[in-house]
VOGU-3710 file (C-alpha; in Angstrom, 3 decimals, decimal comma):
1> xxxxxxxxxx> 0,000/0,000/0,000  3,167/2,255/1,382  5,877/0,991/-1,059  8,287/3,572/-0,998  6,773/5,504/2,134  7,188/2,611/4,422  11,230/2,720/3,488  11,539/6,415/4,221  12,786/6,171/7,975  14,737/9,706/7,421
11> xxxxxxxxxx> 15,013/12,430/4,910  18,449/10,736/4,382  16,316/7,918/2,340  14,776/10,687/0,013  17,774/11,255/-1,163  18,122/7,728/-3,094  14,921/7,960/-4,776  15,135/8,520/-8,412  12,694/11,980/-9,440  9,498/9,208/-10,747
21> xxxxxxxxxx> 10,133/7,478/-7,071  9,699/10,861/-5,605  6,311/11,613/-7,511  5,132/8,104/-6,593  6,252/8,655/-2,911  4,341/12,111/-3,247  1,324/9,679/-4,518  1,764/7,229/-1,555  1,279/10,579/1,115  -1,526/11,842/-0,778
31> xxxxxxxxxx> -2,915/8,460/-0,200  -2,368/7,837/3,545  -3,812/11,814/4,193  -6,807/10,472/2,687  -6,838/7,652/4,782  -6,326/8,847/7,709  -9,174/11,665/6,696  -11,603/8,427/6,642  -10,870/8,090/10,203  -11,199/11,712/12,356
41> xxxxxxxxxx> -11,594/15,485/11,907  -7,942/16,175/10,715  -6,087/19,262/9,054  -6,745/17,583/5,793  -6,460/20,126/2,479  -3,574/22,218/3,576  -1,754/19,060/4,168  -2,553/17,916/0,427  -1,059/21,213/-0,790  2,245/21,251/0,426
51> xxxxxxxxxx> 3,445/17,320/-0,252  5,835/18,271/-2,659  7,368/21,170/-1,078  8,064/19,023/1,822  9,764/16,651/-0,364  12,118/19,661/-2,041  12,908/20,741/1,138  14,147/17,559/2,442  15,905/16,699/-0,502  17,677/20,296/-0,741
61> xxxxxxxxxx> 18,706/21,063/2,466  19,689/18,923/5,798  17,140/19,707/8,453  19,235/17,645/10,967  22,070/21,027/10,931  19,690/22,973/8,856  16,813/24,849/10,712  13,218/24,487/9,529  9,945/26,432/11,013  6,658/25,569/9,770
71> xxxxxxxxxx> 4,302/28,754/10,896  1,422/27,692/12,125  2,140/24,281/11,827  -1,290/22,077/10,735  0,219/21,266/7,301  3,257/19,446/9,243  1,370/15,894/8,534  4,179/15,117/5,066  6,969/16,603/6,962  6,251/14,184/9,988
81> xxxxxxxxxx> 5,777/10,938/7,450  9,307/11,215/5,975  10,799/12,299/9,361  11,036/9,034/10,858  7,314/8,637/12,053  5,463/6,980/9,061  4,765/4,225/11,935  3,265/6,288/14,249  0,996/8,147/11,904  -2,211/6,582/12,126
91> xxxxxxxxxx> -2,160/7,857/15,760  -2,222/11,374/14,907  -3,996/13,852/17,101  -5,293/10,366/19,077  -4,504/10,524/22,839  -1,069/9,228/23,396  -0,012/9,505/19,653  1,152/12,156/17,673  0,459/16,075/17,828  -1,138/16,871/14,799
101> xxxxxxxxxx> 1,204/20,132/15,282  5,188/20,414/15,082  6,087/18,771/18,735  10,310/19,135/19,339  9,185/16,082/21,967  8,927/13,475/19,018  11,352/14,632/16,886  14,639/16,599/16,022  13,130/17,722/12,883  10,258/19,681/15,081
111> xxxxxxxxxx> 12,161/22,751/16,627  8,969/24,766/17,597  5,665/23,762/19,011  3,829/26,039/16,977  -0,005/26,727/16,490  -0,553/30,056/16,113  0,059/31,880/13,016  2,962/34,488/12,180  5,660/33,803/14,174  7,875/31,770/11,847
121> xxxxxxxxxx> 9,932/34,332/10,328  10,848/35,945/13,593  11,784/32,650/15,265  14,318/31,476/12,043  15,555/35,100/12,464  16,280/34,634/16,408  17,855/30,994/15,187  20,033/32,257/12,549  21,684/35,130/14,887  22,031/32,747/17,225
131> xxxxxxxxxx> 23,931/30,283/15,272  25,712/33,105/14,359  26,988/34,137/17,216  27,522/30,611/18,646  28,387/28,650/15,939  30,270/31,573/13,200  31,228/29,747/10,334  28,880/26,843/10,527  27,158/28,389/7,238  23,534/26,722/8,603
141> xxxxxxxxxx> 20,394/27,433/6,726  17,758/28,431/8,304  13,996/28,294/6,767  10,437/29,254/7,218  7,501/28,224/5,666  4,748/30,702/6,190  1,374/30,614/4,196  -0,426/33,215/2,677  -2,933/33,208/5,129  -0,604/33,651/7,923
151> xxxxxxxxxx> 1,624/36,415/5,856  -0,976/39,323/6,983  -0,138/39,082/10,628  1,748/42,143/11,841  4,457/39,915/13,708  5,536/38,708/9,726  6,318/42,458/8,919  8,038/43,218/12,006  10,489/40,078/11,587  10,881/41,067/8,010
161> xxxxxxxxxx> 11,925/44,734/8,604  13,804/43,453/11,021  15,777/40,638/8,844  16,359/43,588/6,286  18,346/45,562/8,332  20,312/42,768/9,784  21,211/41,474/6,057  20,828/37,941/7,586  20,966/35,007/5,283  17,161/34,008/5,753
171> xxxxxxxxxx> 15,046/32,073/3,315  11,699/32,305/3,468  9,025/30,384/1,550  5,540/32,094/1,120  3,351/28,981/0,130  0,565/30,628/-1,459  -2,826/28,863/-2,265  -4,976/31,917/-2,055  -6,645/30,861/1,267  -6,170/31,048/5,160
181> xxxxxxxxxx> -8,733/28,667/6,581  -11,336/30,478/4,592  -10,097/32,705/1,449  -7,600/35,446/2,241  -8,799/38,580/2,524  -7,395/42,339/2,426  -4,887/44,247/-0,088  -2,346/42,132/0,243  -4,042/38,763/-0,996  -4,608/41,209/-4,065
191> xxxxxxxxxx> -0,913/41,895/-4,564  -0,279/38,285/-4,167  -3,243/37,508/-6,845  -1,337/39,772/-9,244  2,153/38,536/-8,394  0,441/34,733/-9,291  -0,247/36,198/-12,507  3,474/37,600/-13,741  4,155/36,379/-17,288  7,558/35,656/-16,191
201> xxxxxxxxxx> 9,090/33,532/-13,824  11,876/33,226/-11,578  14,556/31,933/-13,929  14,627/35,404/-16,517  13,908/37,524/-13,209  17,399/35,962/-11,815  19,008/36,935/-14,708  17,757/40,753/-14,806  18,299/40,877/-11,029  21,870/39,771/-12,143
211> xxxxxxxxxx> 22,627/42,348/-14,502  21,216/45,199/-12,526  23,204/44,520/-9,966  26,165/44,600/-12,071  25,160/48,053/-13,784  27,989/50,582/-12,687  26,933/53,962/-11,198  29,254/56,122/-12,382  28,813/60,319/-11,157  26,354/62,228/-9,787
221> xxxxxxxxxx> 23,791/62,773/-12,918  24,526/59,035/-14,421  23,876/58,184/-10,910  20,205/59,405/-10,960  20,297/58,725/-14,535  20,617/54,965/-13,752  19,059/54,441/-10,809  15,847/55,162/-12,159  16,647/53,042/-15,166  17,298/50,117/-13,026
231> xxxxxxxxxx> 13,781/50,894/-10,840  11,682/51,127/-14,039  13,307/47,850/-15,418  12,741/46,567/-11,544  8,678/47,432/-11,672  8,078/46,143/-14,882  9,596/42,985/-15,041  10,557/41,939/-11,250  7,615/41,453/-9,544  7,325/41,821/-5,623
241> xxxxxxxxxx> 8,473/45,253/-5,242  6,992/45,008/-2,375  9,445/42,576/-0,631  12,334/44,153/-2,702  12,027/47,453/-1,525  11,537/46,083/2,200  15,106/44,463/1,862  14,219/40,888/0,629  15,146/39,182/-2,761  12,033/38,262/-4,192
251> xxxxxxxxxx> 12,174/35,279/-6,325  9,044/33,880/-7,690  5,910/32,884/-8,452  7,160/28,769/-8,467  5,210/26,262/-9,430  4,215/24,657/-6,070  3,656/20,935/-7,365  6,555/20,363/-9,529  9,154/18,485/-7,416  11,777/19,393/-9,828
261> xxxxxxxxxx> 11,171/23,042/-10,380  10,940/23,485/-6,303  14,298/21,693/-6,079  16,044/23,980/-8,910  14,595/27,333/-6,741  15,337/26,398/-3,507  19,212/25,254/-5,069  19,197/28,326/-6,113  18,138/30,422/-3,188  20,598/28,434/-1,132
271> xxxxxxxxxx> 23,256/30,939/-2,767  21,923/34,132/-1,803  23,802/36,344/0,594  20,715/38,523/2,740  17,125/37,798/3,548  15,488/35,610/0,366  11,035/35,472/-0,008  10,432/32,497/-2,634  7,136/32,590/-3,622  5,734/29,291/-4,215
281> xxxxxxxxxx> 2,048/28,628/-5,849  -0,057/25,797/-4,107  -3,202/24,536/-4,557  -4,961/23,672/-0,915  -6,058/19,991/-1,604  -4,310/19,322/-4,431  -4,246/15,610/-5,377  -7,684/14,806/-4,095  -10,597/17,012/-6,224  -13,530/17,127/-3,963
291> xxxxxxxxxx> -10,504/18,639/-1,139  -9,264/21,062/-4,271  -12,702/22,167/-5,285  -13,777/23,251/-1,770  -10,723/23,591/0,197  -13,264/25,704/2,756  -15,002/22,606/3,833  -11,895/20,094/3,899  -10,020/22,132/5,633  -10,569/19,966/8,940
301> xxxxxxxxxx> -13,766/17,479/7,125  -15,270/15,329/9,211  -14,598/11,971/8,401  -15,795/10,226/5,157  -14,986/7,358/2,811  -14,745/7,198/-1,036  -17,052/5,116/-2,925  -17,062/5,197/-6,555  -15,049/8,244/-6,378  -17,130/10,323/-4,401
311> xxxxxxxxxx> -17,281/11,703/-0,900  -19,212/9,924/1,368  -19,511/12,018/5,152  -19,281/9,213/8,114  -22,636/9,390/9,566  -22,327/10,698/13,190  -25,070/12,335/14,969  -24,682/16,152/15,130  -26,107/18,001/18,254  -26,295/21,749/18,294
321> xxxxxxxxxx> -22,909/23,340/19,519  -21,967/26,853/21,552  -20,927/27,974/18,533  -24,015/27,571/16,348  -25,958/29,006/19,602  -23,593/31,877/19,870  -23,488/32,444/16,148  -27,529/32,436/15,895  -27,747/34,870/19,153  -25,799/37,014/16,442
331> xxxxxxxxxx> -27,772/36,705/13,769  -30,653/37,226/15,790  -29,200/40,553/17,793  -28,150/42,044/14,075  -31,440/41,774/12,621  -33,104/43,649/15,257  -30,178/46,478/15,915  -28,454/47,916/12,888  -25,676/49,479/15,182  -24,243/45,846/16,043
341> xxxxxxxxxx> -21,629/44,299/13,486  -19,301/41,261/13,775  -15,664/41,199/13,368  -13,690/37,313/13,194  -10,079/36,919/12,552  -9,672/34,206/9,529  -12,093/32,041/11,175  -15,289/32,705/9,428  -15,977/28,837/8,834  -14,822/27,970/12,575
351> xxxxxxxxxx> -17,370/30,350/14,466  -19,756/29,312/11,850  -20,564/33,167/10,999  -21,118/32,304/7,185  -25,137/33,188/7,329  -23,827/36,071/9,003  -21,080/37,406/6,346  -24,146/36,648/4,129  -27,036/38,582/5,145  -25,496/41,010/6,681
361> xxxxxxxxxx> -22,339/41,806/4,444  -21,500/44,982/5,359  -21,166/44,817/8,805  -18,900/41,991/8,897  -15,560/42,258/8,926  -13,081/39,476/8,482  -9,446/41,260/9,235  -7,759/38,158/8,673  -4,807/36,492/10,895  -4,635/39,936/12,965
371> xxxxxxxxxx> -6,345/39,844/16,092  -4,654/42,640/17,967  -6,023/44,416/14,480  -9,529/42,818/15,296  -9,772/44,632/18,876  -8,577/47,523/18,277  -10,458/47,987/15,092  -13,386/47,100/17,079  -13,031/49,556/19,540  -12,766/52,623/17,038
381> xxxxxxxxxx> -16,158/51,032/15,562  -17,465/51,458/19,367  -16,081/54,833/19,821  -18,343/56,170/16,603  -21,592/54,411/18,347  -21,588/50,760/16,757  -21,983/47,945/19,173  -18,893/45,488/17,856  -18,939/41,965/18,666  -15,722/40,608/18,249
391> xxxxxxxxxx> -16,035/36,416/17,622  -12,328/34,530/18,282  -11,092/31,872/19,615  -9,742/31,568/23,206  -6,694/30,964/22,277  -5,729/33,443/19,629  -7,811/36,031/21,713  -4,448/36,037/23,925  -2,474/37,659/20,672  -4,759/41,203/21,528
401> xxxxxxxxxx> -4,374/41,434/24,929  -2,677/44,643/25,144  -5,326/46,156/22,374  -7,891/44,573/25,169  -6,206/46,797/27,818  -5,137/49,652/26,398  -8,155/50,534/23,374  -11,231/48,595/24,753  -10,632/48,308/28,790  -8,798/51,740/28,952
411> xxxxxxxxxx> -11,249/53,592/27,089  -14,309/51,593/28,924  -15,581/50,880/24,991  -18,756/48,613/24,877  -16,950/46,082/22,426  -18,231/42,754/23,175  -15,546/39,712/23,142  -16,817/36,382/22,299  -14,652/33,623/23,194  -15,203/30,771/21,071
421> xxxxxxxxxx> -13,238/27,391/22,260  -12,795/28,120/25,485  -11,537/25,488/27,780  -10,253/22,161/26,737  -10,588/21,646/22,989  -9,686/18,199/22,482  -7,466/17,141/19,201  -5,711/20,432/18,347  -3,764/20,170/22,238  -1,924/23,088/24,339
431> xxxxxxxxxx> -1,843/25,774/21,736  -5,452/25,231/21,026  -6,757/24,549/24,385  -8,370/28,086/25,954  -6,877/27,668/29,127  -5,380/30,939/30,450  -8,955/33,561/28,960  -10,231/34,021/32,955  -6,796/34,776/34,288  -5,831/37,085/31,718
441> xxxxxxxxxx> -8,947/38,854/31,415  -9,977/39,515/34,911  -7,505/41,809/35,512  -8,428/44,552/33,366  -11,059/46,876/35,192  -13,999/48,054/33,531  -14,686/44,753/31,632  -17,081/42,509/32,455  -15,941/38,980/32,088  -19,133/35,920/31,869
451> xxxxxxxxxx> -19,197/31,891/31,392  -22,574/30,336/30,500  -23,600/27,432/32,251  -25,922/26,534/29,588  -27,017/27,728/25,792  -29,997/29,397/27,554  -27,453/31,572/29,442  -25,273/32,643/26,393  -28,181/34,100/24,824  -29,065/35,812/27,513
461> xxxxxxxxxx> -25,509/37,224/27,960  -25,187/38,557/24,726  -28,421/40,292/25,164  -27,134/41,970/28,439  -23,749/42,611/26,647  -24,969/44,291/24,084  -27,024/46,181/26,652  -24,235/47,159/29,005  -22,483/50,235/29,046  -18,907/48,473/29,454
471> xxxxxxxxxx> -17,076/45,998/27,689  -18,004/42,303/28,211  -16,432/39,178/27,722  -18,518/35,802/26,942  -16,473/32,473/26,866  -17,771/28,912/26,004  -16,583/25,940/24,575  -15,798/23,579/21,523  -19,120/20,670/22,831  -22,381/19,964/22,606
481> xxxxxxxxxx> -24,482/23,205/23,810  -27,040/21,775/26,534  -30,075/23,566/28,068  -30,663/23,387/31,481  -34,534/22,143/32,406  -35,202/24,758/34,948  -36,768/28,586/34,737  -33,556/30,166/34,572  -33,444/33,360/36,195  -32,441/36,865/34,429
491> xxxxxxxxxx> -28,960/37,932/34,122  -28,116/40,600/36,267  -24,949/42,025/36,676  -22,805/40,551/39,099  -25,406/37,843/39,712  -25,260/34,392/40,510  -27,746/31,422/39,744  -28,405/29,732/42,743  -29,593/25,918/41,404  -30,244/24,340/44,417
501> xxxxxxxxxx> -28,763/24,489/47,723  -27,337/21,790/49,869  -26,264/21,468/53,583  -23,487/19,001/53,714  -21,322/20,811/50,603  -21,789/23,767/47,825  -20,320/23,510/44,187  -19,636/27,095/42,929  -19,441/25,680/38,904  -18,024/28,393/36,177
511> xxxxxxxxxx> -19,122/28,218/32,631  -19,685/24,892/30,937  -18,568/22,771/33,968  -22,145/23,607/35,205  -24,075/20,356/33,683  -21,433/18,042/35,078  -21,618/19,775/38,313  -25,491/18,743/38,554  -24,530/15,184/37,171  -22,285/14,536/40,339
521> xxxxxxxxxx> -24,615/16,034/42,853  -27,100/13,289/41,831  -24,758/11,065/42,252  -24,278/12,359/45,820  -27,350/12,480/46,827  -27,615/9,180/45,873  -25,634/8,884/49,011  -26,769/10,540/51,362  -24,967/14,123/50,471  -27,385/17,618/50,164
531> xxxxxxxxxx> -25,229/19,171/48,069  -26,141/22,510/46,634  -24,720/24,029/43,720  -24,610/27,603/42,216  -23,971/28,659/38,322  -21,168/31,454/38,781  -22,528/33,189/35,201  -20,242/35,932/36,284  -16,721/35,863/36,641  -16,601/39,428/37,239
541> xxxxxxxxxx> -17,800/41,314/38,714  -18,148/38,322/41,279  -21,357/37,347/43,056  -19,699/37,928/46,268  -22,263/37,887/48,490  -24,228/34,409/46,844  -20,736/32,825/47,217  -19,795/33,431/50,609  -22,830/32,884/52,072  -22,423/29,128/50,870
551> xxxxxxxxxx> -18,576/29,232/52,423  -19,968/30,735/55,473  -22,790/28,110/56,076  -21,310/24,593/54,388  -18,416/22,662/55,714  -17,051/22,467/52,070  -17,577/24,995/49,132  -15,715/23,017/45,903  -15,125/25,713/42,912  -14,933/24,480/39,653
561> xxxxxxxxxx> -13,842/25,462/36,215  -12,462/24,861/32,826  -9,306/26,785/32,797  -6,511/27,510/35,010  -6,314/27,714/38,543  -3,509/30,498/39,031  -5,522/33,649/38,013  -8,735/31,933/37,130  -12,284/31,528/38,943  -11,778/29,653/42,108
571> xxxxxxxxxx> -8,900/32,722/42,381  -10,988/35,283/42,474  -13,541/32,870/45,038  -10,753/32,927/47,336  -9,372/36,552/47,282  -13,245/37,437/47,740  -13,604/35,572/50,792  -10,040/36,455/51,863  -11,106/40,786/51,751  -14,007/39,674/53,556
581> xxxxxxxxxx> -12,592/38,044/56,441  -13,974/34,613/55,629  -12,476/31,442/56,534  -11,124/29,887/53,402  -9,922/26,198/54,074  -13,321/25,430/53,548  -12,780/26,039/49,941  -11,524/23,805/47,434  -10,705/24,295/43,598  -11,145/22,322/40,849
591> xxxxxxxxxx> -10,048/23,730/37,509  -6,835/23,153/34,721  -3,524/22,199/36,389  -0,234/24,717/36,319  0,516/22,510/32,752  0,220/22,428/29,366  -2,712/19,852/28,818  -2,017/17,336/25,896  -4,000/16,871/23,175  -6,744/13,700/22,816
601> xxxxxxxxxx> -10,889/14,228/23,118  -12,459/16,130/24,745  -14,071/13,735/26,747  -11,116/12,064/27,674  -9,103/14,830/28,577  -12,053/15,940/31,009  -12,036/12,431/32,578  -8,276/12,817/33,512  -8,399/16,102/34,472  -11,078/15,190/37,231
611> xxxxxxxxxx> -13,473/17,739/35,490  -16,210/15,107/34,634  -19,007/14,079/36,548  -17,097/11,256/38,626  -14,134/13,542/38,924  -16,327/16,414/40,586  -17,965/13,805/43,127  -14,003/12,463/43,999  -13,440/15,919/44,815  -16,232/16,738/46,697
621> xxxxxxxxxx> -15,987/13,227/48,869  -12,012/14,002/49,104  -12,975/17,743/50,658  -15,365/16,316/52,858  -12,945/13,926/54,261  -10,616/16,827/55,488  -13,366/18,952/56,708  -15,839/16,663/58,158  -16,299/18,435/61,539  -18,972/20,929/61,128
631> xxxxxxxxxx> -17,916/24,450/62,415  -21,573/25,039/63,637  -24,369/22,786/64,111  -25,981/21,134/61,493  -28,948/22,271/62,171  -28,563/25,656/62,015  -26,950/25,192/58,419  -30,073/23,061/57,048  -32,197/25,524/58,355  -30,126/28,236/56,420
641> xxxx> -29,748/26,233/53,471  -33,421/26,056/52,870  -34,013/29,786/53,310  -34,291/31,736/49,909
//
């Protein structure tokens, strides 16, 4: 099935394949992406599109002296087959198995655990000084891979401006299929679109580069004379100004799926003396047609098989997520108020907003890969009376903090922030995972910061966010939404839902936690416990008063959450009762360990982290066994516990 890939134990093998064993191996990893797509949700498409360039790179340079940085790092899958774990790939983004990310842990070839997008070409930059300065003379190549997508982010133009001034020998290859996760957007996808149309390619533009360089300036009128000779030439036959004039050789557009042509380029750019941009053409899903006809949709496709060379989706029952009920409570909130407009960063197909880029096209606004962009940009659309909702993930949220602080927080600007994938995420692992959202929002005063413990509740919050007269935060997570069966009271600021209240132990649950919370206590009860438990709703401004009281009257008060502990809710629990003088060893947390949680499902990764049902009730029991001794009597705290 794997001839040739099942022989390819390190790039050194690559490098005794003829050019037709090379396609054929290229064949053979088209082949096993598809299988593995058959399987589970995987980064599918962008993987498909960059088989060959991770053949030319191996087979050009040696990545065991030679430095390699894949940005972002979900099209690493043909990289990781010829790197020594063809093997191990069927385990890919499985629990125990590989990272469906560069991880340095399984491999010498990985050198960054990246996920995020944009910081490749400052990383090889910090890699290549440092070689220099401890290894002069070594002459190691250093190279990123950055898509187009991921070439809008601000970091990219820092790093290059940087790299220009340094004259560093720095290659970097712009794989360019016209698409982030969705299509590109902005002016520079339309320089690129032109650039992918130039007449001429990089072998004549070598040549002319060549000669102009060699063109003598010769006094102080044949100076000027010349210069502008040699700029006119430049413009109408070199394209990429752009990165010329910013310091880099531009060499390009390449043919992105002809082994041999990628080999010649990258031989060539080897050679270069300062910071090199090769512009290479992909296709996302090349190799596979349904993949290359909608590369939107097989970006990350749910699994499927082939039958008679079609597409057939594995059926799996689909239940309503957060993000369909957060991206409905939009729709909903910007058919009724014409001030309110939406603002996502690349990830129009992951928060599910297309109805909403649809109807409503002019007040959405896709920014691309530039979140600190996306907050700041929302909060001049606040300042001129819009109501901005700004709809990111956890995770890349964390890229705009100091926009949070200083334009939104700062300026007390009603820009709402909707935190898609917050918590534990499951398959993509730690730089996907919305861990650290609670701890490094709740600083920031002014903003309002809320977790719904049910879909019912993030409807309602949006409605009170869009109400408020400060900026909010709303986080949820990447699972099933569930409604609570109770009459849910209105959100208020500052106001927690009591759910029912218990004399032997209290549950204070954040966020999404809250259904698992009321799983346990039946399980409890079941023996023996009354165990009340309370749906947080707001992080802050805290429900001080609702909290405490439970502290003050149960022998155990058990926070818990789905995100870190330093910083995060059962934090701010603690300092609460602290300023008020209450005893806190009664209080327990139960929330994200000070790690890095690995990747596997969601499910899973709940079990271990004792944030299930069963893992709430050990916690609880475990509490109960350190603070059995009531501090006053238990009648007096039943009595209390029943009062409204």
């Amino acid at each position: 099935m794997d001839k040739l890939l099942a022989t390819i134990r390190s790039p050194d093998d690559l490098k005794r394949l003829s050019p037709k064993d090379l396609e054929r191996l290229a064949d053979e990893m088209r082949e096993a992406l598809c299988r593995l797509a058959g399987t589970r949700t995987a980064h599918f498409a962008s993987n498909l599109g960059v088989v060959e360039l991770a053949l030319a790179l191996h087979t050009t340079f040696d990545f065991a002296r030679d430095r390699l940085i894949w940005d972002t790092g979900h099209q690493i899958y043909p990289h990781k087959m010829i790197t020594g774990r063809y093997d191990e790939f069927p385990t890919i983004r499985t629990r125990g198995g590989l990272m469906g990310y560069p991880n340095p842990a399984e491999s010498e070839y990985d050198l960054f655990l990246t996920g995020h997008a944009g910081c490749s070409v400052s990383t090889a930059l910090g890699l290549k000084c440092g070689d220099d300065l401890l290894r002069p003379g070594e002459g190691r190549h250093v190279v990123a891979v950055i898509g187009d997508g991921a070439f809008t982010s601000g970091i990219v133009f820092e790093a290059m401006n940087h790299a220009a001034g340094l004259k560093k020998k720095l290659i970097v290859v712009l794989n360019d299929n016209k698409m982030a996760i969705c299509p590109r957007v902005g002016g520079l996808a339309e320089y690129l679109d032109r650039l992918r149309m130039a007449p001429f390619y990089t072998g004549l533009k070598l040549d002319v580069q060549k000669f102009l360089t060699s063109v003598p300036l010769i006094g102080d009128s044949m100076e000027r004379f010349l210069s502008q000779v040699k700029d006119a030439i430049k413009a109408g036959m070199l394209g990429g100004m752009l990165f010329e004039e910013m310091g880099f050789h531009y060499v390009g557009p390449v043919e992105g799926h002809s082994l041999r042509q990628l080999q010649r380029y990258l031989e060539r750019v080897r050679t270069f003396h300062g910071p090199v941009l090769l512009h290479v053409v992909t296709e996302k899903g090349h190799g596979f047609q349904p993949a290359a006809d909608d590369p939107v949709t097989f970006h990350s496709p749910a699994p499927f098989t082939r039958e008679n060379g079609t597409v057939v989706p594995v059926a799996r029952r689909s239940a309503t997520s957060y993000t369909q009920t957060a991206r409905d409570a939009i729709l909903a909130q910007m058919r009724r108020n014409p001030k309110v407009a939406v603002i996502t960063a690349a990830m129009c197909q992951g928060n599910m907003l297309e109805p909403v880029r649809d109807e409503f096209p002019s007040r959405f606004f896709d920014v691309g890969i530039c979140e600190s962009h996306a907050v700041a940009f929302a909060a001049g659309l606040a300042k001129a009376g819009m109501r901005p909702i700004v709809d990111i993930y956890s995770t890349f949220l964390q890229r705009s903090h100091d926009q949070i602080f200083q334009e939104v927080a700062l300026q007390n600007l009603p820009v709402v922030l909707m935190l898609d994938r917050a918590g534990v995420v499951g398959p993509d692992g730690p730089t996907h995972h919305g861990a650290f959202d609670l701890a490094y929002l709740r600083p920031f005063p002014n903003l309002v910061v809320m977790a719904p413990g049910d879909a019912a509740d993030l409807e309602a919050m949006l409605d009170f966010a869009l109400a408020c007269d400060a900026p909010c935060a709303i986080r949820y997570p990447k699972a099933a939404a569930v409604t609570l069966d109770r009459d849910a009271a209105p959100i208020e600021r500052g106001r927690a839902e009591v759910l029912r209240r218990g004399a032997d132990a209290t549950i204070v649950a954040c966020g999404a936690v809250v259904p698992a919370a009321l799983a346990a206590v039946e399980r409890l009860c079941g023996e023996g416990l009354e165990v009340g438990v309370i749906n947080a709703r707001f992080v802050k401004p805290l429900d001080a008063d609702t909290i405490l009281r439970a502290v003050r009257l149960c022998p155990v008060v058990l926070t818990v959450e789905e995100g870190c502990l330093m910083g995060g809710f059962g934090s701010a629990v603690l300092e609460a009762a602290c300023e008020a003088g209450v005893d806190t060893s009664r209080i327990r947390r139960l929330g994200l360990p000070d790690r890095f949680i690995e990747h596997g499902e969601r499910g899973e990764l709940l079990a271990d982290l004792g944030l299930d049902a069963e893992g709430i009730c050990r916690a609880v029991r475990a509490a109960r066994a350190q603070h059995g001794t009531l501090p006053v009597s238990s009648t007096s705290i039943r009595a209390a516990a029943t009062r409204p």
